[in-house]
C-alpha positions as CSV (number, residue, x, y, z in Angstrom):
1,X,-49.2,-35.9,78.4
2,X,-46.7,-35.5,75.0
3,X,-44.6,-38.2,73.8
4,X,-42.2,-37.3,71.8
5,X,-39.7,-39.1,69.6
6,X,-37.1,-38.2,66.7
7,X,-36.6,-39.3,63.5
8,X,-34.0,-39.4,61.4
9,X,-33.8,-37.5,58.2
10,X,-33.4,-40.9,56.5
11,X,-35.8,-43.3,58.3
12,X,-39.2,-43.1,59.5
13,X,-40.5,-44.1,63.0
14,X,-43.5,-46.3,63.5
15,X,-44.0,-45.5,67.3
16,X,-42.6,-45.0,70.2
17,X,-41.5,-48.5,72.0
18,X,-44.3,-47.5,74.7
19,X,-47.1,-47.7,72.5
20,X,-48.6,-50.4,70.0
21,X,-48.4,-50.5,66.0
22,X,-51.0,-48.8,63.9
23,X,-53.7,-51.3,63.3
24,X,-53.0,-52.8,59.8
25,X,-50.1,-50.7,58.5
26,X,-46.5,-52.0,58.3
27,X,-43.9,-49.2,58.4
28,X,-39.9,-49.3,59.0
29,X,-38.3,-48.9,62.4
30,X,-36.2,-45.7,62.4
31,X,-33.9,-44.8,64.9
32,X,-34.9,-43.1,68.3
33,X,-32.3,-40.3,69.3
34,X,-34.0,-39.9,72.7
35,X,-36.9,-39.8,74.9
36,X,-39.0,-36.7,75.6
37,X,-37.0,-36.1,78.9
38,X,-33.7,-36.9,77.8
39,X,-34.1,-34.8,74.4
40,X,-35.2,-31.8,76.2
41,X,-32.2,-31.9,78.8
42,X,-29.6,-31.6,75.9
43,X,-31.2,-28.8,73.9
44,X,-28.7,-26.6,74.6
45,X,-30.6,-23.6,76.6
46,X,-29.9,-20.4,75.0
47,X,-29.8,-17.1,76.7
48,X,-30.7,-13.3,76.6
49,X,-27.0,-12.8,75.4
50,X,-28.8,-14.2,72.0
51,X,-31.0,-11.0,72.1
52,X,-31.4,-8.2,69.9
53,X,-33.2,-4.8,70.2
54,X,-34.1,-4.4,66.4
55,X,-35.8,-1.6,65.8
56,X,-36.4,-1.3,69.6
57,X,-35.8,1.8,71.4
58,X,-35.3,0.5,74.9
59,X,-33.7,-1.9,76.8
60,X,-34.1,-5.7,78.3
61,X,-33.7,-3.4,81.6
62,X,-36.2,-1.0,80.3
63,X,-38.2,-4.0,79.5
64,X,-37.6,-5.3,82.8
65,X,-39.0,-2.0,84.7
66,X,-42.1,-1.2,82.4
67,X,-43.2,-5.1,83.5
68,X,-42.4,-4.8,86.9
69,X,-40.3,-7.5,87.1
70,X,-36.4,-8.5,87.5
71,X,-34.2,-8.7,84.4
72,X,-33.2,-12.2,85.4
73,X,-37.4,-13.1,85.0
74,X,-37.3,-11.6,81.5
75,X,-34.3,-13.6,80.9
76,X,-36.3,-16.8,81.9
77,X,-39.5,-15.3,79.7
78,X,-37.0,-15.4,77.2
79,X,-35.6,-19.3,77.4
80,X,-38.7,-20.6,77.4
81,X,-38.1,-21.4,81.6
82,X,-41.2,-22.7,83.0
83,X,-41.1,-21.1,86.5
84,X,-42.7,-17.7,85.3
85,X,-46.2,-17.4,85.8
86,X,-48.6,-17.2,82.9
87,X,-49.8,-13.7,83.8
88,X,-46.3,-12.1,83.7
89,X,-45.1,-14.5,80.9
90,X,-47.8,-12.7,78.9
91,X,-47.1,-9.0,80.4
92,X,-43.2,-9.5,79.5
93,X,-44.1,-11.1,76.3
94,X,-46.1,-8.5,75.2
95,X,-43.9,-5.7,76.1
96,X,-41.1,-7.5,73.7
97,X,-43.5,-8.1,71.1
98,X,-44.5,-3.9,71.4
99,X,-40.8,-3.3,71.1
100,X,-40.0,-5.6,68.4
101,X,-37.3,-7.8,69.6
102,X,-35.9,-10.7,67.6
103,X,-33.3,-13.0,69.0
104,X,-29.7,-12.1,66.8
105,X,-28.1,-15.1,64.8
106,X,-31.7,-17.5,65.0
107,X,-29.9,-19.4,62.2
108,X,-26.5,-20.2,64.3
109,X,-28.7,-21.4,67.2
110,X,-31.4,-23.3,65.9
111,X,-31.9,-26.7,66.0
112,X,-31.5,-28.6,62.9
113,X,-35.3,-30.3,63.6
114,X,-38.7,-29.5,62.2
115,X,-41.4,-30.4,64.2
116,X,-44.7,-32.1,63.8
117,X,-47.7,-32.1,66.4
118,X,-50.6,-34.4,66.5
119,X,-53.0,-35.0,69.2
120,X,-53.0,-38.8,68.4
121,X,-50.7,-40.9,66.3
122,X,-52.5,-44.1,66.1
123,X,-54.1,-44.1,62.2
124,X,-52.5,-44.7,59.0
125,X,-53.5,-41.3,58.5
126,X,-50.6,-39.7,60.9
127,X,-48.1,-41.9,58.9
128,X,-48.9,-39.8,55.5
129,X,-48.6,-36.9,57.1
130,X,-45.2,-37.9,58.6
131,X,-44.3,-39.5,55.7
132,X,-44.6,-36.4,53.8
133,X,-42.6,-33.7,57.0
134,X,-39.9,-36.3,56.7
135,X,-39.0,-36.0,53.1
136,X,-38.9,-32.3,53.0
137,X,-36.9,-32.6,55.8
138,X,-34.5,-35.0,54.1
139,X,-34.1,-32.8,51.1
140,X,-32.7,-30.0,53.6
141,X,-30.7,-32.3,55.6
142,X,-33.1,-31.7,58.6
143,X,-34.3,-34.6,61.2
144,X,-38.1,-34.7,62.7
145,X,-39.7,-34.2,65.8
146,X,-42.6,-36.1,66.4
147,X,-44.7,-34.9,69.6
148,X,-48.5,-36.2,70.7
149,X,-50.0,-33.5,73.1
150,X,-53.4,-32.1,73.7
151,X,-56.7,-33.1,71.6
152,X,-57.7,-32.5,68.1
153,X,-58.5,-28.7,69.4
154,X,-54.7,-27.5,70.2
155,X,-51.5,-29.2,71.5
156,X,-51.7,-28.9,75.4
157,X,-49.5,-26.7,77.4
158,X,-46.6,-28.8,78.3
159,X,-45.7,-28.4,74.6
160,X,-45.7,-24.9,74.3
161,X,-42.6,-25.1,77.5
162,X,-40.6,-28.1,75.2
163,X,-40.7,-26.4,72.3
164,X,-39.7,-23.1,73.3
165,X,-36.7,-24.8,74.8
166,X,-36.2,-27.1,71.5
167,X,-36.8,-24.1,69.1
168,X,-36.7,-26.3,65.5
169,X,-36.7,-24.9,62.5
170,X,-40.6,-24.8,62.4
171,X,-43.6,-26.7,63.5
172,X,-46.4,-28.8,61.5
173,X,-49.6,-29.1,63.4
174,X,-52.1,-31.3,62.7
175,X,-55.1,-29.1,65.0
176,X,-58.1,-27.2,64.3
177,X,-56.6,-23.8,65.3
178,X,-53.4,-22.5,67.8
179,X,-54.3,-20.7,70.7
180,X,-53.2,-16.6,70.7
181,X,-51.0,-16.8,73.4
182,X,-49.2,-19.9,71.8
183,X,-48.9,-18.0,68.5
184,X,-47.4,-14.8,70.3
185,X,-45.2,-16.7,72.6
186,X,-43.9,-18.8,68.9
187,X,-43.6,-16.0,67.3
188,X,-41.6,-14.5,70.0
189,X,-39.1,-16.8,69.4
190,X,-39.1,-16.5,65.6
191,X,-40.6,-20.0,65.2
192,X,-42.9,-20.2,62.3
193,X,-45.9,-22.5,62.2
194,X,-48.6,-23.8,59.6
195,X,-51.7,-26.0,60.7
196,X,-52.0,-28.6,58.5
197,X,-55.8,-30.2,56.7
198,X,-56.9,-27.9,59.8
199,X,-60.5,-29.1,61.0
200,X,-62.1,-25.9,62.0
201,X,-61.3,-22.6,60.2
202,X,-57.6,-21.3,61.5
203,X,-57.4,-17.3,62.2
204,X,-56.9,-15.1,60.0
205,X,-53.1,-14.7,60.7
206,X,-52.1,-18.5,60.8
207,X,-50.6,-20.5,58.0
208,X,-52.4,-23.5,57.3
209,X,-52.6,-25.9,54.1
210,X,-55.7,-28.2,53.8
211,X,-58.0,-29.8,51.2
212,X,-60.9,-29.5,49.3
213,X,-63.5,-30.9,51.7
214,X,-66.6,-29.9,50.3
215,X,-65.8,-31.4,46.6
216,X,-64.7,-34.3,47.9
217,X,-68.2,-34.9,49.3
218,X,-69.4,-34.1,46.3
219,X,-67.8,-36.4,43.6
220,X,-68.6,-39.4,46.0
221,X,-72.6,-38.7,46.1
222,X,-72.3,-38.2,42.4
223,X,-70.3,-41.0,41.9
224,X,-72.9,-43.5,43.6
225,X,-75.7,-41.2,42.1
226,X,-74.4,-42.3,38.7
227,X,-74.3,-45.7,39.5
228,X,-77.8,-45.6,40.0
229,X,-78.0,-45.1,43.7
230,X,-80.7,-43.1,45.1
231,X,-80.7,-44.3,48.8
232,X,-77.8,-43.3,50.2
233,X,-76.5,-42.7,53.8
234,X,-73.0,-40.5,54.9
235,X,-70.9,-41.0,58.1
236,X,-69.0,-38.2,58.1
237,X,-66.5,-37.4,61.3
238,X,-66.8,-35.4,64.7
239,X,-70.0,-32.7,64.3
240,X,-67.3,-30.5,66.0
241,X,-65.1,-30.5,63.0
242,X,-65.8,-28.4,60.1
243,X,-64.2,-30.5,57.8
244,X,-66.8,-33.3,58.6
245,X,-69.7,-30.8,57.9
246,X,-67.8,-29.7,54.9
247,X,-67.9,-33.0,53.2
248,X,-71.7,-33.7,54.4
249,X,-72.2,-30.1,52.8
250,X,-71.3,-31.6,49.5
251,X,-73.3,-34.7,50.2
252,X,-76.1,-33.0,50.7
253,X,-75.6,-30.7,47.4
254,X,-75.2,-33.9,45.3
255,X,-78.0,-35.4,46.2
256,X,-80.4,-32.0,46.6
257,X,-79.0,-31.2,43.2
258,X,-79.8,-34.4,41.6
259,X,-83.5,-34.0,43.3
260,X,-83.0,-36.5,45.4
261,X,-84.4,-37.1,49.3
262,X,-82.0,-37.0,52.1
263,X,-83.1,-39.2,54.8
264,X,-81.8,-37.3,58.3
265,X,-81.5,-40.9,59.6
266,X,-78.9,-41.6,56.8
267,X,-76.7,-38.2,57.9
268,X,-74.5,-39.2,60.8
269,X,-71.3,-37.4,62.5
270,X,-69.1,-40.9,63.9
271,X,-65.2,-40.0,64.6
272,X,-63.0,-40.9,61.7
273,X,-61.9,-44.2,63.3
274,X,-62.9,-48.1,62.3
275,X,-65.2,-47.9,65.8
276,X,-67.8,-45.1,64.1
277,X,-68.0,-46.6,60.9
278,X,-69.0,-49.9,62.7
279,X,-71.1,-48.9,65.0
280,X,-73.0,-46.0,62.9
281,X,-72.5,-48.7,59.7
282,X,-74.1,-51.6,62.2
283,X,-77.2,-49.0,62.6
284,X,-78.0,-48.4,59.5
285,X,-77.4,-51.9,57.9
286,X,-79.7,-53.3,60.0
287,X,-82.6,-51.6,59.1
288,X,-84.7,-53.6,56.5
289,X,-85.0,-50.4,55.2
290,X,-81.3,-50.0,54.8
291,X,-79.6,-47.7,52.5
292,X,-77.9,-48.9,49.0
293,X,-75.1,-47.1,49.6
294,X,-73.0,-45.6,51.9
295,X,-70.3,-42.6,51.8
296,X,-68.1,-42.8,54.8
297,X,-66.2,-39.2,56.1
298,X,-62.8,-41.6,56.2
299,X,-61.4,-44.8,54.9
300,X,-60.8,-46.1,58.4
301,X,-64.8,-45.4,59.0
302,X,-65.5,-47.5,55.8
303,X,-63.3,-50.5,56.8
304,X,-65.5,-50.4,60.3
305,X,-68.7,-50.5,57.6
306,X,-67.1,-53.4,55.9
307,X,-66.8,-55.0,59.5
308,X,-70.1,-54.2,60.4
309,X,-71.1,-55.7,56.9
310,X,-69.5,-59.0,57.2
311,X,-70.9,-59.3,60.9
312,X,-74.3,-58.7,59.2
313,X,-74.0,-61.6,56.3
314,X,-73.8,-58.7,54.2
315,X,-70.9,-58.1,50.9
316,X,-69.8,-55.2,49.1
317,X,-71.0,-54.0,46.5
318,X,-73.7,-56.9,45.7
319,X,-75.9,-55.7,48.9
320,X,-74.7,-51.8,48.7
321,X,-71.9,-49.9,47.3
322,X,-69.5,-48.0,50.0
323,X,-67.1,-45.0,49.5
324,X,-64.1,-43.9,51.7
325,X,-62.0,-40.7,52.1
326,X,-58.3,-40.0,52.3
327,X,-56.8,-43.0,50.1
328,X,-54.5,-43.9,52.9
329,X,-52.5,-46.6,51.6
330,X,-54.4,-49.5,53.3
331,X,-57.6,-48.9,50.9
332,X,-56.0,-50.8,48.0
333,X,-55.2,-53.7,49.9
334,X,-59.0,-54.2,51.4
335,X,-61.2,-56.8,49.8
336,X,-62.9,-55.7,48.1
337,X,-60.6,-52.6,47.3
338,X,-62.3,-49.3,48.6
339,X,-63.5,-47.0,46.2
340,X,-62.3,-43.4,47.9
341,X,-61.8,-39.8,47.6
342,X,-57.9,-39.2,47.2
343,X,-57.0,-36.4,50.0
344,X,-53.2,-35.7,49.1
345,X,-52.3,-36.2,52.4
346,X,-48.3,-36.5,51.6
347,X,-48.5,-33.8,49.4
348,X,-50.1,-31.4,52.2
349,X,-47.6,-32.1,54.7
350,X,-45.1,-31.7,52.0
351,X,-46.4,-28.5,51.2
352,X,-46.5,-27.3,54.8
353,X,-43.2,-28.6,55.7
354,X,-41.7,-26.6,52.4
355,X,-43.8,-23.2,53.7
356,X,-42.7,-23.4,57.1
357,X,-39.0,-23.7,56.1
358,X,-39.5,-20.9,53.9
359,X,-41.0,-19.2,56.9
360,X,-38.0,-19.7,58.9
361,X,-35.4,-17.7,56.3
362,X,-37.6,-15.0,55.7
363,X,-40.9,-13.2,56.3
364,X,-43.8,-13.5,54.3
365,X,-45.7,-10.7,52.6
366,X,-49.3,-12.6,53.2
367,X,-50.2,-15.3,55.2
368,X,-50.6,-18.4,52.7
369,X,-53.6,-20.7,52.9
370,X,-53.5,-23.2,50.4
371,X,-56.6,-25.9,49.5
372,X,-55.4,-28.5,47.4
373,X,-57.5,-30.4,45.1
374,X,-59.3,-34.0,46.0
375,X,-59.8,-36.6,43.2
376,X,-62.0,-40.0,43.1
377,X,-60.3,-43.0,43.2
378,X,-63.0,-45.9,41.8
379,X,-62.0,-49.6,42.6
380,X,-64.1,-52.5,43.5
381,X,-66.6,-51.1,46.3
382,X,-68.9,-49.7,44.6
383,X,-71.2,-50.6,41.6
384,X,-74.7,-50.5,40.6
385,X,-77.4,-51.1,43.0
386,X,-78.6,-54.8,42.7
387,X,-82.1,-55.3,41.1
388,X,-85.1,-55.3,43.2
């Protein structure tokens, strides 16, 4: 089910009314212009009037007969109509695609709105990333739609049918990949797209702007390393992420390269929220054998270690040293303040938000994919192991 909600160019929205605050971040109400069903019943629909052949040679009636289908269906193909089935949508979408259509004037008609897509919105992690879509979109005058739909994979299909019907200046995505046929049926429309920190590895033809994964791995091991740590365990994210194997990867290098034993007991795959880091954190602190520290895949993982840790009798960084990742803005308020890898999480949606705006006044030669860099942030949770 997608909820969607907009926000003005000059506020930010913490969530809709429906749902509760994100645990342990404050943020300013913005303004809500709409609900989901409302908004979408005063887009203003357009129609195959706004079409233009291009560099086609035929027809929408052309179009029409080579499909098999009325010209009144490839007008509803067209405005994004929903009662179409999938198997001609594609058939009639192709057939445009083959004969390069373009809708005529897409400035004049679209909406003033970039959009961004998450599959959850509940982490101070989502509020960077909005943060960062809404200030590019104040510096072009532009407000921000803010839809949750499908799972971390891709955006589910009611969202394809709203935003075809919305048609924004672009779209943000915060997924591992888009499916084809949402790509084609985008594109279609001349809506351009970039996934953002995506957590597989996007096609070859999609836009996306992430961050260094593996080095941020990296400089955390070698940070502890340095310290003096030599048993150390990782709690990286879902195993079905490649961003969480990314930043194991350079776990794993840090410590291999420094000749040091990885215990495969220590190497766990939680989910990026404060419930893996306890529960995996729990595990492994319990252990009299327990490690001296612990690199979690995410900062909300490390506050669930820091849970698990008080629950346990057990303080940071006199019993063990602990690492985070992302530097959302809640790691500097912790006690003890969380040592972390800074992912520029703003900067990334600023960066996307900028490329699919660019996107939407003129096609680009290559398809960009951009990595930006990830930095250690050291404050108070980690230090030397204590003396035997």
């Amino acid at each position: 089910m997608t909820e969607m909600v907009i926000v003005d160019s000059n506020n930010i929205l913490s969530t809709p009314p429906s749902r509760k605050p994100w645990p342990g971040v404050r943020t300013p109400i913005g303004r809500v212009h709409g609900s989901f069903d409302s908004f979408a019943k005063v887009i203003a629909m357009t129609t195959s009037s706004d079409l233009a052949s291009g560099t086609s040679r035929v027809t929408l009636s052309e179009v029409a007969e080579l499909a098999g289908v009325s010209l009144s269906t490839i007008s509803k193909v067209l405005n994004g109509r929903t009662d179409v089935s999938s198997s001609t949508r594609a058939k009639v979408e192709a057939l445009l695609a083959e004969h390069g259509y373009l809708r005529r004037n897409a400035g004049q008609t679209r909406t003033q709105l970039l959009e961004v897509v998450f599959h959850e919105l509940e982490s101070a992690w989502a509020m960077e990333i909005i943060r960062g879509v809404k200030d590019v979109a104040a510096e072009h005058g532009m407000s921000v739609v803010l839809t949750e739909s499908g799972s971390r994979h891709a955006p589910g299909p009611e969202w394809i049918e709203s935003v075809m019907r919305r048609r924004p200046v672009g779209v943000v995505l915060v997924f591992s990949d888009l499916p084809p046929e949402y790509r084609d049926r985008l594109r279609s429309r001349a809506i351009p797209f970039v996934i953002i920190d995506p957590a597989g590895d996007p096609s070859p033809d999609v836009p996306s702007v992430g961050s260094a994964n593996w080095s941020g791995g990296l400089i955390a091991t070698r940070h502890l390393i340095e310290l003096g740590h030599t048993r150390i365990a990782a709690i990286s994210g879902p195993e079905d992420m490649m961003c969480s194997h990314a930043r194991i990867d350079g776990f794993r290098s840090a410590m291999t390269s420094a000749g040091l034993p990885i215990n495969p007991d220590w190497v766990r795959f939680g989910n990026f929220h404060i419930e893996g880091g306890s529960l995996n954190g729990r595990e492994l602190l319990s252990s009299p054998d327990r490690p001296t520290a612990i690199f979690a895949g995410s900062d909300l993982q490390a506050l669930g270690v820091l849970d698990a840790a008080r629950a346990l009798g057990l303080r940071v960084p006199d019993d063990f040293s602990l690492v985070g990742y992302d530097d959302i803005p809640l790691a500097k308020w912790v006690s003890p303040t969380l040592t972390t890898v800074h992912q520029p999480l703003r900067r990334m949606a600023e960066e996307a938000s900028r490329l699919v705006i660019r996107m939407s006044r003129a096609p680009l030669e290559t398809v960009p994919r951009m990595d930006l860099a990830t930095t250690l942030v050291i404050r108070e949770s980690t230090a030397p192991p204590a003396a035997a």
